[in-house]
C-alpha atoms as one frame of an Amber mdcrd trajectory, in Angstrom:
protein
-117.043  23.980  -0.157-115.447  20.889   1.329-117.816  17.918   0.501-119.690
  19.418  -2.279-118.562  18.434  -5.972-119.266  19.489  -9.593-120.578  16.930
 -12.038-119.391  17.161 -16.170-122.588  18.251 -16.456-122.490  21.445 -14.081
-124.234  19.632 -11.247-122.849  21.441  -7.865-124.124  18.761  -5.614-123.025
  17.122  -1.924-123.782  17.761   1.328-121.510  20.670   3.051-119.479  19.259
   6.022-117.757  22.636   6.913-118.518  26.168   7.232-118.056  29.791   5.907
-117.319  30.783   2.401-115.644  29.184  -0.419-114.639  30.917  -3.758-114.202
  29.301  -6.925-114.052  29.208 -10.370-116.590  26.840 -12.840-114.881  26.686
 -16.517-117.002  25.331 -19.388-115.904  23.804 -22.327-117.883  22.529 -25.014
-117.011  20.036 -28.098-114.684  22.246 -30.232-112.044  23.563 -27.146-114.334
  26.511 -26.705-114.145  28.087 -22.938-116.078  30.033 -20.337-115.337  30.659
 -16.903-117.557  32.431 -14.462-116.141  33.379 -10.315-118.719  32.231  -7.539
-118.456  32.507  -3.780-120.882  30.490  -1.633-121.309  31.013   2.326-122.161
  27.680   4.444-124.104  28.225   6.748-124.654  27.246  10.137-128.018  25.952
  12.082-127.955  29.092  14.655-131.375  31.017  13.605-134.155  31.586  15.621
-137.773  30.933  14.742-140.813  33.051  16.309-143.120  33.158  18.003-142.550
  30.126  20.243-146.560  28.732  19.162-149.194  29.756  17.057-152.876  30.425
  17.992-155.330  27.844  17.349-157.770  28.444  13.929-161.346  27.872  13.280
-163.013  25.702  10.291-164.097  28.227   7.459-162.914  31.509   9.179-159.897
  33.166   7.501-156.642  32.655   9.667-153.274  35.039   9.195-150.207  34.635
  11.380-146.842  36.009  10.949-143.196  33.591  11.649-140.046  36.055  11.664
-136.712  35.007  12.351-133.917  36.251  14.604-130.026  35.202  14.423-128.833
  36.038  10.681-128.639  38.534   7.668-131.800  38.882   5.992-133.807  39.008
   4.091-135.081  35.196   5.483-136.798  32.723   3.391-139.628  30.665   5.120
-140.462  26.546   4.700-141.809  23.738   5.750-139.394  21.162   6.151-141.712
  18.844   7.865-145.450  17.774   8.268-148.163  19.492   7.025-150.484  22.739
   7.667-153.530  22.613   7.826-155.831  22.110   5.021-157.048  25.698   3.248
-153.178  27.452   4.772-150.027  28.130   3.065-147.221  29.532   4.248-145.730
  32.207   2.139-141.783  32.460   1.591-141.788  36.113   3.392-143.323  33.582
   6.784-146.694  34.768   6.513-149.374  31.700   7.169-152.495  32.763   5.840
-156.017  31.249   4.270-158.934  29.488   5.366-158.725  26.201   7.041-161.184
  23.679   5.477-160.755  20.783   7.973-160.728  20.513  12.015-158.076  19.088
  14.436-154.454  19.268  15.149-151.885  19.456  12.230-147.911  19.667  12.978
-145.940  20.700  10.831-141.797  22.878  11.291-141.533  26.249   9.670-137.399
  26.484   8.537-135.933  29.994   7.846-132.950  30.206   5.737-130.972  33.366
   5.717-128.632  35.361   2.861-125.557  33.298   4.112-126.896  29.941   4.641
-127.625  29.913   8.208-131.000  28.062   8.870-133.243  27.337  12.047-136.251
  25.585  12.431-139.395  25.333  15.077-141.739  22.811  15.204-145.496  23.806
  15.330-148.665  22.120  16.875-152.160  24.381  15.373-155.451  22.970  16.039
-158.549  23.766  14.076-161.468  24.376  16.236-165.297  23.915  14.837-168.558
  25.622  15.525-169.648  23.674  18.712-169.575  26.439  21.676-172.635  27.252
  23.576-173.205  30.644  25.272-175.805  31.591  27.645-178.079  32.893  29.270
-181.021  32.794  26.746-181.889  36.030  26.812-180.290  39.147  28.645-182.405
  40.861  31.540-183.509  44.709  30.588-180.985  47.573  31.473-182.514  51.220
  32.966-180.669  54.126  31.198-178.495  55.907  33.538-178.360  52.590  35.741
-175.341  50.697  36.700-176.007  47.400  34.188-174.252  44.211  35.177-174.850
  40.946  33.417-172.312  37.843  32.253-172.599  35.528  29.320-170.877  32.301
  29.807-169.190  29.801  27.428-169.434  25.643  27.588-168.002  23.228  25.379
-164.823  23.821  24.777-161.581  24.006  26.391-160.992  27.317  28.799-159.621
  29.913  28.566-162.912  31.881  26.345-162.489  34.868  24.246-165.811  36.801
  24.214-166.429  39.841  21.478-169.039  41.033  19.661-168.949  39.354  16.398
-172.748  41.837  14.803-174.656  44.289  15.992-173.502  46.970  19.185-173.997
  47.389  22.991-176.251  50.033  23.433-174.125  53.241  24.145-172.685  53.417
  27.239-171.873  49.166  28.198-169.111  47.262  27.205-167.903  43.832  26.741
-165.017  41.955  28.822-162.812  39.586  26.266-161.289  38.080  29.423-164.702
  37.220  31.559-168.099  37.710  29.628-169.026  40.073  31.435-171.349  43.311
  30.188-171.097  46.432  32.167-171.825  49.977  32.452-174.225  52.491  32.385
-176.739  52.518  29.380-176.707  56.488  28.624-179.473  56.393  25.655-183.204
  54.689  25.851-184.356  51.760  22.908-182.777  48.452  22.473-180.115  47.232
  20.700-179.510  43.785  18.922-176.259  42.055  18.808-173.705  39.026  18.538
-171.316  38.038  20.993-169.036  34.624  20.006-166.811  33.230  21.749-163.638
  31.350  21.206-161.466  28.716  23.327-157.907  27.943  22.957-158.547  25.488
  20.619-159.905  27.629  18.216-163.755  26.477  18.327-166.505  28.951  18.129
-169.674  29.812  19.360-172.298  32.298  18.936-175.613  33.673  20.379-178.041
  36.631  19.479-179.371  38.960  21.808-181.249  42.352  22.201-181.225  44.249
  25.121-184.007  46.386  26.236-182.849  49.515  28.049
């Protein structure tokens, strides 16, 4: 390929300035007038892949974090780098684009995740995670007592962090019958056994910090 060149000591070495594929021939000779000769075709690529998703979510210090980049544009199978910056401490970024492990510091990393196809076509995205710590408070204190086969209504409510909050129950179980709202907080429905039940409820906020509170509810 035009501005690539072989060294005397089989070094194939340059930096492409065209593209598409070139076929040649590499003949060896060694110090008696013995020869080899092998056929090669190489394909140079163009930049024209695509990179996804557009972000990542933000991670949390000491809690296991998996996300998936796939690429669009070219012949697979794609090969996944990072041709710039740094993850986060505790990830790695596998060469199938899966960026997995368990982050083992806090704050923002960048960092741009390259894909490289079967042909030589390559495309890049650059990447901002942050890594969130335990520092979320949730409240109320305590929850007020539910009546079985009465309407319940109560909301727990996240400070601390940066909105928007992901609520879910992180031990424990609602007592039959009530349910959680990711979006809101808020616990609703009708309790449809007597007892109590103990539980966990965390939330999260975009920038991946955590927080978590106890309760049990007496119905």
């Amino acid at each position: 390929p035009s501005g690539l060149s072989v060294s005397c000591g089989g070094a194939i070495s340059g930096t492409p300035t065209g593209c598409g594929s070139s076929s040649f021939t590499v003949q060896a000779t060694d110090s008696v007038g013995n020869t080899g000769s092998q056929a090669y075709t190489v394909n140079i690529g163009t930049s024209s892949l695509t990179v996804n998703p557009s972000s990542l979510p933000a991670g949390t210090q000491n809690v296991a974090y998996s996300q998936t980049v796939s690429a669009t544009g070219g012949t697979g199978p794609y090969t996944f780098t990072i041709s710039a910056g740094a993850l986060p401490a505790g990830l790695s970024l596998s060469s199938g684009g899966v960026i997995s492990g368990t982050p083992t510091g806090s704050g923002s990393s960048s960092f741009t995740v390259q894909a490289l196809d079967t042909l030589g076509n390559v495309g890049t995205r650059a990447y901002t995670v942050n890594i969130g710590t335990v520092s979320l408070t949730i409240n109320p204190a305590t929850l007020p007592a539910a009546v079985s086969g009465k309407p319940y209504s109560q909301t727990v409510v996240a400070s601390g962090g940066t909105a928007p909050y992901i609520y879910s129950i992180a031990a424990g179980a609602l007592p039959p019958g009530l349910t959680l709202n990711a979006a809101t907080g808020a616990i609703g429905g009708t309790p449809t056994t007597l007892g109590s039940a103990t539980f966990t409820i965390q939330a999260r906020d975009s920038n991946g910090n955590i927080g978590t509170r106890a309760y049990t509810l007496v119905n």
